[in-house]
C-alpha positions as CSV (number, residue, x, y, z in Angstrom):
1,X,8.2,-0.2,5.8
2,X,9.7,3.1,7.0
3,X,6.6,4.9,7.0
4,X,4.3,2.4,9.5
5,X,4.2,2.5,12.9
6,X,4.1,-0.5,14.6
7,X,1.7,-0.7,17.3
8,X,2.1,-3.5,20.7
9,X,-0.8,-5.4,20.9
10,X,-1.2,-7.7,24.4
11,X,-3.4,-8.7,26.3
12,X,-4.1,-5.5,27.9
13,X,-4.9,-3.2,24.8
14,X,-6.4,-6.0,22.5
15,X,-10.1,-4.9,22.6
16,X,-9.1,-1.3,22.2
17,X,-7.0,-1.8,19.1
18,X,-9.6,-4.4,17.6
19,X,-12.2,-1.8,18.0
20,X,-9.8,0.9,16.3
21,X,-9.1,-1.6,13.3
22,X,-12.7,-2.8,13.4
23,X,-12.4,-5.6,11.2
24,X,-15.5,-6.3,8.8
25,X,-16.8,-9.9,7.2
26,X,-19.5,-9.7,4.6
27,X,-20.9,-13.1,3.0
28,X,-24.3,-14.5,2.2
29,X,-25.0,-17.9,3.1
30,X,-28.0,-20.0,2.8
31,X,-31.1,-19.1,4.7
32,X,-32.4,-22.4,6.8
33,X,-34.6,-20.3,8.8
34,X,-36.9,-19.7,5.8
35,X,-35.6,-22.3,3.4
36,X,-35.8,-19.5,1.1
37,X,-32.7,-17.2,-0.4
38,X,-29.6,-16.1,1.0
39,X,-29.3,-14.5,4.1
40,X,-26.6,-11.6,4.1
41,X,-24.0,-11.6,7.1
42,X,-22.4,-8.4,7.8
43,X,-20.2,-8.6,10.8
44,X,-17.9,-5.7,12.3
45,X,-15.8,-7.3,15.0
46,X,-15.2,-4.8,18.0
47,X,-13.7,-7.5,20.8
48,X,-13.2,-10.8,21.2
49,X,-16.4,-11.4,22.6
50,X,-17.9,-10.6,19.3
51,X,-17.1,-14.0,18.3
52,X,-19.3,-15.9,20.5
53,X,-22.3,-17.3,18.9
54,X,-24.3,-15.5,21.1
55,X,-22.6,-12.0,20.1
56,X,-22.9,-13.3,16.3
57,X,-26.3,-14.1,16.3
58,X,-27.4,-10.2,18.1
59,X,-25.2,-8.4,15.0
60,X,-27.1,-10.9,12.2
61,X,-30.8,-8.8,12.5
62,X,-32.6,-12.4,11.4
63,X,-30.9,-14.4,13.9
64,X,-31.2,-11.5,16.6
65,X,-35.1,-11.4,16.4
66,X,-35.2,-15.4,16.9
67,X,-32.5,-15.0,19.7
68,X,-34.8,-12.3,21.3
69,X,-38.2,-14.5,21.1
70,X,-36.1,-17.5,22.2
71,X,-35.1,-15.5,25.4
72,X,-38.3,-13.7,25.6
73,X,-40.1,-17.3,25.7
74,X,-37.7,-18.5,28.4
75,X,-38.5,-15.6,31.4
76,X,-42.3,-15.7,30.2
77,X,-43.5,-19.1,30.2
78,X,-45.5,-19.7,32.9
79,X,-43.6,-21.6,36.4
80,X,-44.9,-24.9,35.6
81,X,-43.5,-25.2,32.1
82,X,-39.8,-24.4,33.6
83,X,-39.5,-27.6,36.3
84,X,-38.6,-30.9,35.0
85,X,-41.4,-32.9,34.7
86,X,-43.7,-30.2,34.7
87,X,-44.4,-30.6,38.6
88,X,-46.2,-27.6,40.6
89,X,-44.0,-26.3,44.0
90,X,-45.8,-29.4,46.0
């Protein structure tokens, strides 16, 4: 125990030192997008934001490119199809 150095982790230096240790998770688990196979998860953690399902979905490249034409969909459908009811401006 001699030879470690201890480091201070709080609140101020957390993300830095997560990013430093970048801490990996690797699994497969089952793919529902397909129905078909596994779908591998590789995950390097950088900050505690990275573990928003939001930020999990961006580093997952299957769940990214849904993500992306789910949010590409939103800000290009046309103004009608984005009020309740599907009322004009009137």
């Amino acid at each position: 125990m001699t030879d470690r150095k201890f480091l201070d982790i709080d609140i101020d230096n957390f993300n830095e030192r997560m990013k430093a240790i970048a801490p990996r998770v690797a699994f497969a688990v089952p793919n529902t997008l397909t129905g078909e196979g596994q779908l591998m998860v590789d995950i390097t953690l950088e900050n505690m934001d990275d573990f928003s399902p939001a930020q999990i979905a961006r580093k997952v490249d299957a769940l990214n490119q849904l993500l992306e034409a789910a949010l590409n969909w939103r800000t290009s459908r046309p103004t009608w199809m984005a009020r309740p009811g599907g009322k004009s401006g009137q």
